[in-house]
N, C-alpha and C positions, 0 to 999 in steps of 0.2 A: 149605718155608721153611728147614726146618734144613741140605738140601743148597744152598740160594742163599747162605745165610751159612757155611757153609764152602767154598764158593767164591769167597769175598772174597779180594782181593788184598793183601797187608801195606799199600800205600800205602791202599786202602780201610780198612784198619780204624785204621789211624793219621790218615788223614785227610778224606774222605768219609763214616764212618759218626760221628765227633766231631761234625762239622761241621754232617751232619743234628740228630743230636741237641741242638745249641746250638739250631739256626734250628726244633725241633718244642716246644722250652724257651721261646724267644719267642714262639711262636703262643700258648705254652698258659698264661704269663702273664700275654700281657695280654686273652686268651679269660676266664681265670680272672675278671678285672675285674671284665665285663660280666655273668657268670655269677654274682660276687659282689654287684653292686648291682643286679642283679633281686631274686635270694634276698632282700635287705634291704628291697625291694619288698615281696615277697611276704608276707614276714615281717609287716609292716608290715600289709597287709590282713586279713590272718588273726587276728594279735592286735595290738590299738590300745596302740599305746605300746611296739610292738616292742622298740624301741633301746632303753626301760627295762631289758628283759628277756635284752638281750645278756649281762649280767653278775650273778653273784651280789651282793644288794646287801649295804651293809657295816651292822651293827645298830647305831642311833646311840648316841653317846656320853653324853648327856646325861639326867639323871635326872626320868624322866618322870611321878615323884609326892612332889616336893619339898617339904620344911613350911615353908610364906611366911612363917608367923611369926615362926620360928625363925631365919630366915635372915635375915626384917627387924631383929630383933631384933640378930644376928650384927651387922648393918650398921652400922647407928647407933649400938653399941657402941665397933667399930673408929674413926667417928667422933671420935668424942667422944672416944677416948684419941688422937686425931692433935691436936686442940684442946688438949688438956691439953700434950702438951709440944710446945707451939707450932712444929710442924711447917707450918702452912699460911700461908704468909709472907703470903700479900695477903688481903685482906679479902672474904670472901665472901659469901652470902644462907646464914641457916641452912637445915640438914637440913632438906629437908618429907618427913616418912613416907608421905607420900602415892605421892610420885610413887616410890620406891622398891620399893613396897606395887603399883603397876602393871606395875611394869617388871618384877618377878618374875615376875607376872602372866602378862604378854606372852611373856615368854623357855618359861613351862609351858604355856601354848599352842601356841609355835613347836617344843616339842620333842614335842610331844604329834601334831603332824602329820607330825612327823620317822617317830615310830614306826607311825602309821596309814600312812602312806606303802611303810615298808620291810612291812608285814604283808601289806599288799595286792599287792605288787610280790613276796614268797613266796610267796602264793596262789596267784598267777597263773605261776608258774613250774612248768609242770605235765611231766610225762614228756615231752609233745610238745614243748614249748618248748625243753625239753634234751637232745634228740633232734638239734629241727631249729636251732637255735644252735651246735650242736659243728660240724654238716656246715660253718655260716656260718660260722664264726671261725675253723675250718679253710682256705677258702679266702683269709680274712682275713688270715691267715697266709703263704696261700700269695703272695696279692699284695703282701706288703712284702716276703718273698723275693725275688721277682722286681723289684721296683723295685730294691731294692739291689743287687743282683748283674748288671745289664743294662749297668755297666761292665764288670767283670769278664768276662761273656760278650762282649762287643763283641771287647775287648784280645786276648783268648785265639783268637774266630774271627778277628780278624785276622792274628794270628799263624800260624795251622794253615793260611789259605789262603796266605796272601805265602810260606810257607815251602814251599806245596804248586808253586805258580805257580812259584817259582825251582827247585824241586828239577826240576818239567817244562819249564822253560825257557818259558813261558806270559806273562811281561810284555810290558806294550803297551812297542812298538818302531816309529820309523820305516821301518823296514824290518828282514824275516827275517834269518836268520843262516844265510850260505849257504856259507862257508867256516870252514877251519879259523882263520885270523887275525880272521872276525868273533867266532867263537865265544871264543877267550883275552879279545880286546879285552875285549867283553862282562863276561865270567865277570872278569877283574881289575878293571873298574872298578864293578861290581855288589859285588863283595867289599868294595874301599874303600870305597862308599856305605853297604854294612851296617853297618862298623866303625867310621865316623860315627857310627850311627845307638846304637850300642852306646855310644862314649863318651858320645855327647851324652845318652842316658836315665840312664847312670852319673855323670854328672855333676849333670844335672835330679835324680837322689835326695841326692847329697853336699850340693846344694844346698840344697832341700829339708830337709836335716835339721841343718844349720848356719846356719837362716835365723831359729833362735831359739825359736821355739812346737815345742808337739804336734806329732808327724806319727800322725794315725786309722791303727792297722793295717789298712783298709781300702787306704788310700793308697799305703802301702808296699810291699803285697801287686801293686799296679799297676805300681809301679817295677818289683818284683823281675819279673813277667809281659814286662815291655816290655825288662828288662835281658835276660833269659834267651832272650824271641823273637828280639832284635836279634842275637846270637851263635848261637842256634842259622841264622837265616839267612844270618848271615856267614860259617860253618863250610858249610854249602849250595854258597853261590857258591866259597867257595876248594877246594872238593871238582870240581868244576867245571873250575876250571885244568887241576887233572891230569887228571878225565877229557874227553878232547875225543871226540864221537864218530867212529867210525872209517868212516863212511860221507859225512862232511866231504870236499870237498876241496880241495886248498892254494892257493895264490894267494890271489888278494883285495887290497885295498889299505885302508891306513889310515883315508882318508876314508869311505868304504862302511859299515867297519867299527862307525866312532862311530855311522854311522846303525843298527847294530844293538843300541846299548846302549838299554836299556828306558829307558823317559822319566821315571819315578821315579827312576831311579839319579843320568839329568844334573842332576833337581833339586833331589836332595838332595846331589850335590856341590857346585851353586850355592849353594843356602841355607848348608850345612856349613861352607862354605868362607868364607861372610861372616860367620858367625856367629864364627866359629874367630879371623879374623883382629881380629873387636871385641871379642875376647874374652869370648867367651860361648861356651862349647860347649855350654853345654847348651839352646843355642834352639830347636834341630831339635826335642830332645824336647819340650819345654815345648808348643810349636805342637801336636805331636803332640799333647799330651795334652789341647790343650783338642777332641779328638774325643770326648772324653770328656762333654763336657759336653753335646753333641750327639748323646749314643748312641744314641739310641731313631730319631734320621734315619737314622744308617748304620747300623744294623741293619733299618731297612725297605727301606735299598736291599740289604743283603743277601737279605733276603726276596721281593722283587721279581724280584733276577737266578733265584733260585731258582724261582720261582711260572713264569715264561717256559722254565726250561730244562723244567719239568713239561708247560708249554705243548707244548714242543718232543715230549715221549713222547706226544701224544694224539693223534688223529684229527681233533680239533675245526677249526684252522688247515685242511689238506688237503679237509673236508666244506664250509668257506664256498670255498673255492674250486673247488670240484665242483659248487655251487649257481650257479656264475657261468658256467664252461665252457658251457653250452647256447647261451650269445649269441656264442661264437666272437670276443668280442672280440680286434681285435688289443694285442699288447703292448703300447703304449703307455699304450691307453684302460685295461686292467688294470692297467696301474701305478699311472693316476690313482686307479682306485675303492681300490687295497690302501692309498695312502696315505689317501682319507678314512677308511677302517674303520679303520686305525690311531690314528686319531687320539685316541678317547676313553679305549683302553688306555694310549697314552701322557700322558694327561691325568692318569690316577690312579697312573701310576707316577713323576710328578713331574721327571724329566728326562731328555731324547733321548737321552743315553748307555746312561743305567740299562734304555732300552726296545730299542736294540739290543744291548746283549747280552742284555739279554732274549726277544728274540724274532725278532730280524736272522734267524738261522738256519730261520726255519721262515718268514718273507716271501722271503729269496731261496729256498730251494728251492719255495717251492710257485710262483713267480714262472717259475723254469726248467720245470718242468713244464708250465708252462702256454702255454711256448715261446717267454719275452720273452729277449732276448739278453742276456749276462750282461754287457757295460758297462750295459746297464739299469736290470737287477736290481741290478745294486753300486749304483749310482745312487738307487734307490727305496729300497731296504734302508739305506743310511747318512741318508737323509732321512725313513724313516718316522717316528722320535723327533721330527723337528720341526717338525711341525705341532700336534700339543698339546698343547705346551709353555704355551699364553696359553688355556686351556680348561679352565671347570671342571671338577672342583676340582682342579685343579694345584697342589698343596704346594710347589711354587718360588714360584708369585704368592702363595701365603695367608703366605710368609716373608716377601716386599718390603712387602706391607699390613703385616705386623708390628713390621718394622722402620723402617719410613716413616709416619708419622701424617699425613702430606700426603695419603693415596691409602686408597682402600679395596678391598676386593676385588669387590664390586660395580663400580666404575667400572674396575676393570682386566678384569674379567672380558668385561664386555659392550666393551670395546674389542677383546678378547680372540679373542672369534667372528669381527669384521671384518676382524683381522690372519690368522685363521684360514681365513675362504674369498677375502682377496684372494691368499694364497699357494697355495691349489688352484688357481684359476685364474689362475696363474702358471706353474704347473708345467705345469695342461693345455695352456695357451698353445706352450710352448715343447714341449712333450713332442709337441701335434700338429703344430706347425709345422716348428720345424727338427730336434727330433728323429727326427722320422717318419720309417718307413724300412719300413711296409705300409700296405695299403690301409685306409683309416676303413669295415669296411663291419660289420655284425652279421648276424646269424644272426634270420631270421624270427619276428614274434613270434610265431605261433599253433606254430612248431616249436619253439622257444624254450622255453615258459612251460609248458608239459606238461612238457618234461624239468628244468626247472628245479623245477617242485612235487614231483616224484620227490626230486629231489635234498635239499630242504629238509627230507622227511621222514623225511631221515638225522639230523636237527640236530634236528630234533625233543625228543630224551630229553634232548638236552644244554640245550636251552633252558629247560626243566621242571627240571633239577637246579641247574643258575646262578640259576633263580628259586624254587627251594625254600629252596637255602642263604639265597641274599636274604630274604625270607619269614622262616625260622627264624629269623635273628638279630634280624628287625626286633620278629617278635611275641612270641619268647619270651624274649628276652634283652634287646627295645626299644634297637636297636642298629642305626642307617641306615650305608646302604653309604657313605663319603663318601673324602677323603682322609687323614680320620683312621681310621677303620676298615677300609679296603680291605687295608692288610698283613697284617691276622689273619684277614682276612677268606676274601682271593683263597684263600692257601694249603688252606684246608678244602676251597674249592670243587674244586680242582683234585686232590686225594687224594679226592672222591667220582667224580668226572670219569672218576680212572683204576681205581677200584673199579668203577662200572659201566661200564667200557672190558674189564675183567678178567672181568666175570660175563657179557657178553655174547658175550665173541670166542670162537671155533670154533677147531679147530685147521684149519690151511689149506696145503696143499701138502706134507705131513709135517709141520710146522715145531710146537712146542710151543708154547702160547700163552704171552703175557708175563705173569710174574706184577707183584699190585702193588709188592712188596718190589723185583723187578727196573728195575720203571719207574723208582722213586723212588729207586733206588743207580745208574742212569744218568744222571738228570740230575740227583745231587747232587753225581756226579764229575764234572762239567761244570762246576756251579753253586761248587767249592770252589776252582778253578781262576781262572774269571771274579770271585771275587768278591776272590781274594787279589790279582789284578790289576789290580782298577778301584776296588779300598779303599785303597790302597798309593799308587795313584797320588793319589786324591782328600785322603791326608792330608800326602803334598809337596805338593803345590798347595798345600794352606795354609801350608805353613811360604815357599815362595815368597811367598806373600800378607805372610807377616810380614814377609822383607823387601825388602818394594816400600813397605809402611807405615814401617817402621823406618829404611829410605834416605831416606825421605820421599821419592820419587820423586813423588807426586803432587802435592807442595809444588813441583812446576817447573811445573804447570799453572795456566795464567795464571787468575785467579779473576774478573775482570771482563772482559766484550767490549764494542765499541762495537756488535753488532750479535747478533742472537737466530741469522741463519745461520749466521755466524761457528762460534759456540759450538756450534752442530749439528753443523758439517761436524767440527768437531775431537773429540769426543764421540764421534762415529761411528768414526772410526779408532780411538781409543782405547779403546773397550770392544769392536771386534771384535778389538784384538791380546789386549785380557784374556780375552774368550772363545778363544785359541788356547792359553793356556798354564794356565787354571784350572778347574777344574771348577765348575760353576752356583754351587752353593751355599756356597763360599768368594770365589766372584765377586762374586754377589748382598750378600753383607756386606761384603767391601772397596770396592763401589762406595758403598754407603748410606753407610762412613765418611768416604771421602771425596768424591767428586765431584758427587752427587748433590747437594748443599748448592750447591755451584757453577753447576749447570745454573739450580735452582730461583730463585737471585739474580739469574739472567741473562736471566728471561723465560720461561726453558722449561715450560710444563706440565708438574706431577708425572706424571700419567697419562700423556702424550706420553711423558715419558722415560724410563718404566721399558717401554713399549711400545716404543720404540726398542730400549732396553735387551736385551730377552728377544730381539728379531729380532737383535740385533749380535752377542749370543752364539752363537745359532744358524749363521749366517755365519760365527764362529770356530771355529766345531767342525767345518764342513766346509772350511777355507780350507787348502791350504796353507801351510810346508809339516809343521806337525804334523797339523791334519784328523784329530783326536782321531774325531771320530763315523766316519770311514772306519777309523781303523787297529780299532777298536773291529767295524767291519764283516767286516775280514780275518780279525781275531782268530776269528768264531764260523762264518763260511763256509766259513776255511781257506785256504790258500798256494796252494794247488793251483787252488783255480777262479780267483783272482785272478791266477797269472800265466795260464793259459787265456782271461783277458779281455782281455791285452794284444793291440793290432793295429797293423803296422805298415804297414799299406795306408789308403787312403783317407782322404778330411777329416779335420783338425786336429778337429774335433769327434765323428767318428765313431769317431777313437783316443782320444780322450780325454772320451769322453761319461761316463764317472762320476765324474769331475772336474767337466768344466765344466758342465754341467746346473745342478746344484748349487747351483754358484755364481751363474748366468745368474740361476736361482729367489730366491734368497735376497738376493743382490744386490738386485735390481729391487726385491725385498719391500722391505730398508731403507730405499733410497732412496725409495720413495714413503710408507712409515711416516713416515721423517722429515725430509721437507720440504713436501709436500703438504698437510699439515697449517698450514707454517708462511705456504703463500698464498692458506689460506681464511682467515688468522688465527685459527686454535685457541689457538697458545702468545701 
């Protein structure tokens, strides 16, 4: 251990081993919770009246052997000298000693149980009690920590990766950067987007603190995080200019060029730039900031990319697909089973992007291994994320139910499966039809299923420890796997995963076995990379979001139709161009605000149209020419096998089968989502 940690590299310890520590800070916050409101549980069974017992009580105030007479006396006294100098302006019923003479009464009762109360509540606060209350209040402690700071931590890992991603030149791009005139272009209009990005947070705090009220030192602490990231990444990119690398080389042309500025940078000179000229610079930040209010989302998708690059150091992915190898399928028919097995992984990681870089990297390569051609593989790998997307429990649909009261996640859900195997058998469609390019045949069963039972009882231990962790949280902590707790969850499983991947492995061919410190510094320097580039991107997209709401551009979309197709067919083009420029979950809220009221006025089924919805996004993330879910593809497989997939022989669709596939699927899919519906009369 101590010689793997000093063989860290300075960007490791400046930015992969922070990075770990933020995302092992979030596991353990909100693990903390769960582990807090058992204890409070448990607490609770052990001694009745627990929650009395959390706190030392306070000895009451009130004198619990008062002389009533004296006091009656007191009373009717004060009385009687209010009467005398005609203090009591309106006419009243005299004093009755009586009820005075009770009310004393009552109040040396009430305090009388005050004190029986605090005696019994001492009593019972025994060594154990103050034992196991410190350990409780401790955690208690620890989880208002962590709620308050889960901005803070957000802001900061955003910053460490965006800063790590530009320093390695790592942002999503319509295309590499293959000369020396892509790499200036780049690097100069990256600098300018920073230097945006820097006034417009310097601006968002001037504002901020001229707008009249308090500003929380909590608040300003965020300015100052998001002033000082946005410079240090502006200083990145202009470091950049000068250095060009020297294994570049020259030529190249201007248009090519722009295609290698990272797609964050053109949108925040779009956004920067509207903002600037309506005067408002500081709108970029402000959008920015409401990431903030959304932390605990983008920090599970940081967790997520993290959980997959873990994915990527195991065995696990390579052993289901060694359980499959015995049927000899040809590639195709293994493309179809890799996308159904994907699909429940991508259900719980909430969106098709977040699940290719998550995991793109270890379906194409076990895909090539297994001898599918790699326009294929790009093909199946930029589409594994979208098929379960409409699958519970998907946290993109449990958003739409939340923000739509028309729909529930029950009726989106169970819609959800149908959208789900009419696009397998979409893909299988077209994958054996016109993509086909071997023979449909398998491998015997009775030679089959001998080698395949071999092979499962490599998967064995793994199954046993994904269902112990399960098991563990559910019985001792009462804590089910779902879309709420799958990101503190996955993470644990995946560090026991490669603990007994580490207690198991042999050393083999000289080679020294991996340890677990080394798995988890591999794919965190993977993970700080992917996540500064797809956080980066997902919080332009919002400030884009801002302004396409702010242009009121969707106040040009006509708000009544004479007809329910009408409004489909136009629907449809517009939420597939939204799905090409936004990320899901600033998509999913700019449609709820605006259009969604439109559809529902015009006949459409809520449920029809947010099933439309989720399919049209899908479509836009592989469509040209952004095709966010492919560039997202390149990014995690590499430049290298993707130009190796170019072909300039053969059918229009055999050069371009990781294109059009895709689309042929996903197409088809919309169109019979949504219309098909509209001539059994659903909507």
């Amino acid at each position: 251990m101590v010689n793997s940690m000093r063989q860290r590299s300075l960007n490791e310890w400046l930015s992969s081993l922070p990075a770990c520590l933020l995302l092992l800070a979030v596991v353990i916050f909100s693990t903390s919770s769960d582990i807090h409101n058992r204890i409070l549980k448990v607490g609770q069974s052990l001694w009745d009246g627990y929650y009395e017992l959390r706190y030392d009580p306070v000895l009451p105030q009130c004198d619990r052997n008062p002389d009533i007479e004296a006091e009656l006396q007191k009373r009717l006294a004060a009385s009687d000298e209010e009467d005398d100098l005609g203090l009591d302006l309106f006419e009243a019923e005299p004093v009755n000693p009586e009820v005075i003479r009770q009310s004393l009464q009552n109040a040396q009762q009430a305090c009388e149980q005050k004190f029986q109360t605090y005696e019994r509540t001492v009593d019972r606060i025994t060594p154990g009690v103050k034992a196991y209350r410190a350990v409780e209040l401790f955690l208690g402690d620890l989880i208002a920590l962590g709620l308050t700071s889960q901005r803070f931590i957000l802001a900061v890992l955003v910053i460490i990766c965006a800063a790590t991603a530009t320093f390695t030149r790592h942002h999503i791009a319509l295309r590499p950067v293959d000369t020396r005139l892509d790499h200036t272009v780049s690097a100069v209009l990256q600098t300018v987007a920073n230097l945006m990005l820097f006034a417009s947070a310097w601006s968002f705090r001037e504002l901020s603190h001229h707008s009249g009220g308090d500003i929380p030192i909590a608040k300003d602490i965020l300015h100052w995080i998001w002033i000082g990231g946005f410079l240090l990444i502006a200083a990145i990119s202009a470091y950049h200019i000068a250095r060009i690398p020297r294994d570049l080389p020259s030529g190249g042309s201007i248009g090519k060029a722009l295609l290698s500025v990272p797609l964050y940078t053109t949108m925040c000179l779009i956004s920067g730039t509207y903002f600037m000229l309506h005067g408002h610079v500081a709108g970029v930040g402000i959008y920015l900031d409401k990431m903030m209010d959304l932390s605990d989302m983008f920090l599970n998708v940081g967790l997520y990319v993290w959980i997959g690059m873990m994915v990527k150091q195991t065995r696990l992915a390579h052993l289901v697909f060694e359980a499959l190898k015995p049927w000899k399928m040809p590639p195709e028919m293994l493309a179809i089973v890799a996308l159904a097995v994907t699909a429940l992984p991508t259900a719980y990681t909430g969106a098709s992007g977040i699940f290719v870089i998550a995991a793109g990297a270890v379906i194409y390569n076990e895909l090539r291994m297994a001898g599918a051609r790699r326009q294929l593989a790009l093909a199946t790998t930029a589409m594994s994320g979208s098929m379960g997307v409409v699958l519970r429990p998907c946290l993109l649909v449990v958003i739409i139910a939340y923000l739509n009261r028309e729909v529930t996640t029950d009726q989106l859900f169970d819609w959800g499966y149908k959208v789900f195997f009419l696009t397998l058998a979409l893909f299988a469609l077209v994958s054996l039809t016109i993509g086909r390019q071997s023979k449909l045949t398998l491998a015997p069963a009775g030679e089959a299923f001998p080698q395949m039972s071999r092979a499962l009882r490599a998967l064995l231990p793994y199954v046993l420890i994904i269902a112990g962790v399960i098991l563990f949280y559910h019985w001792v902590l009462d804590v089910k796997l779902n879309e709420f707790s799958a990101p503190r969850i996955l993470p644990v499983m995946m560090l026991a995963i490669l603990l007994y991947e580490h207690i198991i492995t042999r050393k083999e061919k000289g080679e020294e076995r991996k340890t677990v410190e080394n798995s988890i510094r591999s794919a965190t320097n993977e993970t700080t990379t992917h996540i500064g580039a797809l956080l980066f991107l997902m919080g332009l997209s919002v400030s884009i979001g801002g302004v396409i709401e702010r242009a009121e551009l969707m106040e040009m979309f006509p708000t009544t139709f004479s007809s329910v197709w009408t409004v489909m067919a136009l629907l449809v083009v517009l939420l597939v161009i939204i799905g090409m420029v936004m990320d899901p979950y600033g998509a999913v809220i700019l449609v709820s605000a605006t259009i969604a009221h439109v559809a529902y006025a015009n006949g459409v089924d809520p449920v029809h149209f947010w099933m439309v919805t989720l399919v049209a996004f899908e479509l836009g993330y592989l469509s040209p020419p952004v095709a966010l879910n492919h560039l997202l593809t390149r990014q995690v497989v590499g430049e290298d096998e993707v130009r190796k997939s170019v072909l300039t022989e053969g059918s229009f669709y055999k050069r371009h089968e990781k294109i059009v596939m895709p689309l042929i699927v996903m197409g088809s899919a919309l169109l019979i989502v949504a219309f098909v519906p509209l001539m059994v009369g659903y909507s």
